[in-house]
N, C-alpha and C positions, 0 to 999 in steps of 0.2 A: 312437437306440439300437435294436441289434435283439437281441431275445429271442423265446422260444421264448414260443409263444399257449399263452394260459388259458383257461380254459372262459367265463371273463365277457368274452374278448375277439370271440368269438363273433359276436354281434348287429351289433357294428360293421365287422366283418370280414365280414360279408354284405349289410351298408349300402350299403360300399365297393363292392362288386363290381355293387352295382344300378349305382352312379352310373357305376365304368368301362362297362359296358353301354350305355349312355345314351350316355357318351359315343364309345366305340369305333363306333355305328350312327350318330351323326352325323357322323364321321370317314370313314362308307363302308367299314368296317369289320365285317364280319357274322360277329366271330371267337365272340362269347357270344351267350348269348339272355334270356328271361323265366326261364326252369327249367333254365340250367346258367351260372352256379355259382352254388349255393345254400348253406342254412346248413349244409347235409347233409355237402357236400362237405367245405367245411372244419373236419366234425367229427371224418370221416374219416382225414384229415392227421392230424390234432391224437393222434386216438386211435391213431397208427400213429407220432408222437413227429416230425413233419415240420413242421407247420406253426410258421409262424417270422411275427414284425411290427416293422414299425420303428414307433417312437414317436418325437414329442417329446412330452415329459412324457408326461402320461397318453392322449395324444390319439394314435389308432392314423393313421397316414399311407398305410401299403401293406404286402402282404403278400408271402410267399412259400410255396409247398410244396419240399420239398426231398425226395423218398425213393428209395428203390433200385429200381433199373429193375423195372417190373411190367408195361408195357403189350406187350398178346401184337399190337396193330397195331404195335407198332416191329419186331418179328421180319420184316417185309413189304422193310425195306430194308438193305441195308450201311452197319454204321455203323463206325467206325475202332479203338473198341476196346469190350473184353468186360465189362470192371467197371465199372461205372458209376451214380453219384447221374442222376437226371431230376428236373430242375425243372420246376414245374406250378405253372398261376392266377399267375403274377408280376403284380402289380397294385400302381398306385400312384393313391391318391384324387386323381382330378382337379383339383383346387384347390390339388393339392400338388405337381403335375409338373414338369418343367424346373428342378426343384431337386435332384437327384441320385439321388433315393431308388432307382429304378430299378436303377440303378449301384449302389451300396449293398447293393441286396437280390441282384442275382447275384453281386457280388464275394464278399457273405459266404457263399453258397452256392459258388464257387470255392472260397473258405478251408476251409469245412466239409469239401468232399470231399476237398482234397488232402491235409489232416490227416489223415483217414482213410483215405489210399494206396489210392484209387478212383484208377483209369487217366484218367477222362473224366468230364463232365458230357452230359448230355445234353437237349434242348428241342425241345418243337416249338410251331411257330407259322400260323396264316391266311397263304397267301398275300398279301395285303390286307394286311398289319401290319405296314407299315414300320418302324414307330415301334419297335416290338417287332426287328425284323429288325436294324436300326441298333445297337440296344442292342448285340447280341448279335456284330453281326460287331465291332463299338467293343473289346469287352473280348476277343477273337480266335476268338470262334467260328468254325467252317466250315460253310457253309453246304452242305447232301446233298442228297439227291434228297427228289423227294415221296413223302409214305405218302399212299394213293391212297383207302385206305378210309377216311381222317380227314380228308382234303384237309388237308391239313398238311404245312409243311415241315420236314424232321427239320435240326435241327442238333448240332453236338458241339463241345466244347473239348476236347483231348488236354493232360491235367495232366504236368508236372514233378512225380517223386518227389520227397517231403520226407527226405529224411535225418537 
């Protein structure tokens, strides 16, 4: 089930993001570090009505941020269209991966935007991050050019109006 984070969902929701760490650097993976992403970040989200988590039961699995485009490095490339939700920190607890959640958390992120008649979603990812890349061309992302100041590759989905 995904809902929108609580304030008490907090601590676990920064638990998570150690262990993706952990594990994204033993992957060869050098997309987080010790001090990004931290509890901060995802209070950030949280206090701007974005941060979103799947559960089963009470047990938090993975997150998502979901909010309307704000990063002034995406201005650096061409992207396909102007309205648009960005997704940020998708993360799913290691011990819980290869079971969908992943998939889950951007789809409902799809859902979200195209309810609210945003043109596109927007992400960007580490070169290095298949795993994340895969995802994302899976549910029809396109893959852009690099943003060079973030070394990141920007991608986009261009949404179907909801009528």
């Amino acid at each position: 089930m995904i809902t929108k984070a609580q304030p008490n969902d907090l601590e676990a929701i920064a638990a998570i993001a150690r262990r993706v760490v952990v594990d994204l650097h033993a992957s060869g993976i050098d997309q987080w570090s010790d001090i990004y992403p931290l509890q901060e970040h995802f209070q950030k989200d949280m206090d701007r009505d974005g941060l979103f988590v799947y559960k089963d039961g009470n047990r938090i699995l993975g997150s998502i941020s979901i909010l309307p485009q704000n990063d002034p490095f995406y201005k650096d490339i061409t992207w396909l269209k102007e309205s648009s939700l960005v997704v940020h920190r998708l993360m799913v607890d290691p011990i819980a991966m290869k079971h969908g959640i992943g998939s889950a958390l951007l789809q409902y992120a799809i859902d979200l935007a195209t309810s609210r008649n945003y043109e596109s979603i927007k992400v960007d990812t580490h070169p290095d991050n298949f795993r994340m890349q895969g995802l994302l061309l899976r549910h029809g992302f396109v893959k852009l050019e690099m943003i060079e100041r973030m070394y990141r590759i920007g991608f986009e989905l261009v949404l179907t109006k909801k009528e």
